[in-house]
C-alpha positions as CSV (number, residue, x, y, z in Angstrom):
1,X,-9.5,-12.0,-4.4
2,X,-6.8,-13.4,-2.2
3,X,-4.7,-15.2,-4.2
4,X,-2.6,-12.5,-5.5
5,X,-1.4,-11.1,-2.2
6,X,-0.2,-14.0,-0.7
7,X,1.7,-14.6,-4.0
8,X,2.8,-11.5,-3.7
9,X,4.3,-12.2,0.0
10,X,5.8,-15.8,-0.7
11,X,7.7,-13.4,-3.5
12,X,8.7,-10.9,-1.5
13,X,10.2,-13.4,0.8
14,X,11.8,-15.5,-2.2
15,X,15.3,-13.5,-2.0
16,X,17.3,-11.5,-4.3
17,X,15.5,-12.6,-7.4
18,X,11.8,-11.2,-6.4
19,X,11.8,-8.4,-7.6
20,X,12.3,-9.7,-11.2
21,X,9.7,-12.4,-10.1
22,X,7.2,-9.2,-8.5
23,X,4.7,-8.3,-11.9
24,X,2.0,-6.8,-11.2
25,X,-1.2,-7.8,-13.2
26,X,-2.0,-3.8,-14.3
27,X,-4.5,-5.0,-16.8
28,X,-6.7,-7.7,-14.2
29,X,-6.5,-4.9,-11.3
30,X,-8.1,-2.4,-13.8
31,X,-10.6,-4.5,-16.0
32,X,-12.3,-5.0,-12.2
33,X,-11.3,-2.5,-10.2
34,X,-13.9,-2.8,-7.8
35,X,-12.8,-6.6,-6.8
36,X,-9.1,-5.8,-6.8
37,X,-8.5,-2.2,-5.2
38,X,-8.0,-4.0,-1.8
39,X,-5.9,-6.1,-3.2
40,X,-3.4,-3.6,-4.7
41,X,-3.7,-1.8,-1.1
42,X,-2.5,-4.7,0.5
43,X,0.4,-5.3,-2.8
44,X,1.3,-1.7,-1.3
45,X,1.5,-3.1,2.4
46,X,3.5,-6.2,1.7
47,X,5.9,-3.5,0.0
48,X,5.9,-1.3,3.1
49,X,6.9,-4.3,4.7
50,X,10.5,-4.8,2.5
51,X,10.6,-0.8,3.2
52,X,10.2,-1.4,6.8
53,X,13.2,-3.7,7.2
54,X,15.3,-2.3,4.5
55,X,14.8,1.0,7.5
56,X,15.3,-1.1,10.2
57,X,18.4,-2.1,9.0
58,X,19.7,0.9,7.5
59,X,18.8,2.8,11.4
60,X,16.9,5.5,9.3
61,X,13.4,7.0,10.3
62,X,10.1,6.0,9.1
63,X,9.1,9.4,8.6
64,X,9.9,11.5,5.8
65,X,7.5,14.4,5.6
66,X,9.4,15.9,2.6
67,X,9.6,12.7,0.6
68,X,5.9,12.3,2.0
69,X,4.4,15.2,0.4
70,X,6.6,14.9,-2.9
71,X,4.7,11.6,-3.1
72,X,1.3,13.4,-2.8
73,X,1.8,16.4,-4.8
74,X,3.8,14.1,-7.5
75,X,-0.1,11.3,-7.0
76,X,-1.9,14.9,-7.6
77,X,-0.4,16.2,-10.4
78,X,-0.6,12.7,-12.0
79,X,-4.7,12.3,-10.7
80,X,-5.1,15.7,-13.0
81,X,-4.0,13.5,-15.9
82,X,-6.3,11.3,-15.8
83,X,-9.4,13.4,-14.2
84,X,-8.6,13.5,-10.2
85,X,-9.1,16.1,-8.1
86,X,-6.3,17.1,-5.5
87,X,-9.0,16.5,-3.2
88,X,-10.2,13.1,-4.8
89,X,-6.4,11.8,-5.2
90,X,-5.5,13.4,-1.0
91,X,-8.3,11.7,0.1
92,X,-7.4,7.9,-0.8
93,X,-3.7,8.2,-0.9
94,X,-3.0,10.0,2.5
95,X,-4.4,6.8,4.3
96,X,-2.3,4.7,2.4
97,X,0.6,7.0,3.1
98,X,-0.4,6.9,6.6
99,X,-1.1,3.1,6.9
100,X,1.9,2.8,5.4
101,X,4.0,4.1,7.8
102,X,2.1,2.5,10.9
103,X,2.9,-0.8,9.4
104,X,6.8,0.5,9.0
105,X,6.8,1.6,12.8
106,X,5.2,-1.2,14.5
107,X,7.3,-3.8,12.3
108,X,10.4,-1.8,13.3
109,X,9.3,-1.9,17.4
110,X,8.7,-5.9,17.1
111,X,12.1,-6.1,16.0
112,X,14.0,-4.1,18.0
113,X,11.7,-5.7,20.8
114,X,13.3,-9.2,19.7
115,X,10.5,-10.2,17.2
116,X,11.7,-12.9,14.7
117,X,13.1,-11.0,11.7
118,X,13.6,-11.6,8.7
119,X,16.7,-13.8,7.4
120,X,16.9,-11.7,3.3
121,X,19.0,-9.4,2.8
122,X,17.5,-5.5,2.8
123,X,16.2,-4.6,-0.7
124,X,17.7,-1.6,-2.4
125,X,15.0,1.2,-1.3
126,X,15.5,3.5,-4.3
127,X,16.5,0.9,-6.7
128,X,14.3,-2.6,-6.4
129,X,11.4,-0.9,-3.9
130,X,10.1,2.5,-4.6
131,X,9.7,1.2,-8.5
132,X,7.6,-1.2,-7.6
133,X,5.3,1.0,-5.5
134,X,4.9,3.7,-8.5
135,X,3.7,1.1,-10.4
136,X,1.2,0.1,-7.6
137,X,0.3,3.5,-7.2
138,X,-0.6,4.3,-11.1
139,X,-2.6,1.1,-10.7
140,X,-4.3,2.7,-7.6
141,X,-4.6,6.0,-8.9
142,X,-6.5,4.2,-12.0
143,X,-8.8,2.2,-10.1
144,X,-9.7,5.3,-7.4
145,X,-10.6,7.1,-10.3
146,X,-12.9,4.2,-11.0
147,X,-14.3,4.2,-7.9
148,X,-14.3,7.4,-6.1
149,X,-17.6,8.7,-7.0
150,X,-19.3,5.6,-5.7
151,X,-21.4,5.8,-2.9
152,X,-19.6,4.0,-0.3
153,X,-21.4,2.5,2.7
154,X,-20.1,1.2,6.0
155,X,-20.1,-2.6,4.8
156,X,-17.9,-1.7,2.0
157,X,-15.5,-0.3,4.4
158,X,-15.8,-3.2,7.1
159,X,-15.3,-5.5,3.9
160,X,-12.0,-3.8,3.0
161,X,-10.6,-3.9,6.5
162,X,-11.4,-7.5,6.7
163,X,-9.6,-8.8,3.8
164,X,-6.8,-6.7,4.4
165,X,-6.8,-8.3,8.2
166,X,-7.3,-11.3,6.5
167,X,-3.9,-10.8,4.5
168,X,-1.7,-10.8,7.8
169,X,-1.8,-7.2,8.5
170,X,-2.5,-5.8,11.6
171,X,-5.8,-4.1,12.3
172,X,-5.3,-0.7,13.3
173,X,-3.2,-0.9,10.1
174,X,-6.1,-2.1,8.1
175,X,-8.5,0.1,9.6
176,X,-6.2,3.3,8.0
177,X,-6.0,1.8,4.8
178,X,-9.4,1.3,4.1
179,X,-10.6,4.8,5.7
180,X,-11.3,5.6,1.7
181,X,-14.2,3.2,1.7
182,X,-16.0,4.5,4.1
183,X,-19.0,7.2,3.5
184,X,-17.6,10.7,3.1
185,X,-19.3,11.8,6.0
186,X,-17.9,9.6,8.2
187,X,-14.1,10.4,7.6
């Protein structure tokens, strides 16, 4: 289960050819959904980090809210589709969203702050990135739709937030990003 996101890093940091070298495995993160849902939330992260310094170097904000709730209404109208709720496709994807964007910001502090960055080149947002997130984000979309009717319990959240931990990113980051998993009556 944590194989494919540190692939997914080493080709994220392998230059101007990774995103020809970035392919997604849509058929093994939806045959088990339930064992790879973390992983494509943390596929999503290591993204938000090329978005983060592609930002960084571009001086442009983190925050979109316009481009922010395209995304979700564009995730809702596409969770109808295939069965979702509004409420059903709002209720994973605005903690990804959100987790997202924490992991853009406090990237963006540490190197401002003199934190080692990195030596690529910015990736073309539009172009090479957002692609690649749409296609996570069917995948996740897919798989939520397997899963969102479960009966989530508090391990299955603490279990999330630990692999994603486990992947490099920070905590408060993980703790976001796995908000989904926890019971409904505790979000």
């Amino acid at each position: 289960m944590r194989i494919f996101p540190l692939i997914a890093f080493l080709l994220l940091l392998a230059g101007p050819v990774w995103s020809q070298a970035f392919r997604w495995d849509e058929a093994a993160a939806l045959a088990r959904p339930e064992e790879e849902l973390v992983n494509s939330i943390v596929a999503r992260l290591l993204l938000s980090r090329e978005v983060a310094w592609t930002k960084y170097c571009n001086h442009a904000k983190v925050r979109d809210l316009a481009r922010e709730a395209k995304l979700l209404a564009d995730l809702k109208q596409e969770g109808r589709k295939i069965g979702l709720t509004p409420e059903e496709v709002s209720r994973f994807f605005k903690p990804q969203i959100a987790s997202s964007c924490r992991l853009q910001e406090e990237m963006i502090m540490g190197w401002a702050s003199g934190l080692p960055r990195p030596s690529t080149p910015p990736k073309d947002l539009p172009g090479e990135i957002r692609p690649l997130i749409d296609k996570l984000d069917r995948t996740l979309l897919l798989q939520w739709k397997a899963l969102c009717s479960k009966s989530f319990d508090r391990a299955d959240f603490y279990a999330a937030r630990g692999l994603i931990e486990g992947q490099g990113i920070p905590a408060e980051v993980a703790k976001i990003a796995a908000q989904p998993l926890l019971p409904r009556s505790l979000q």
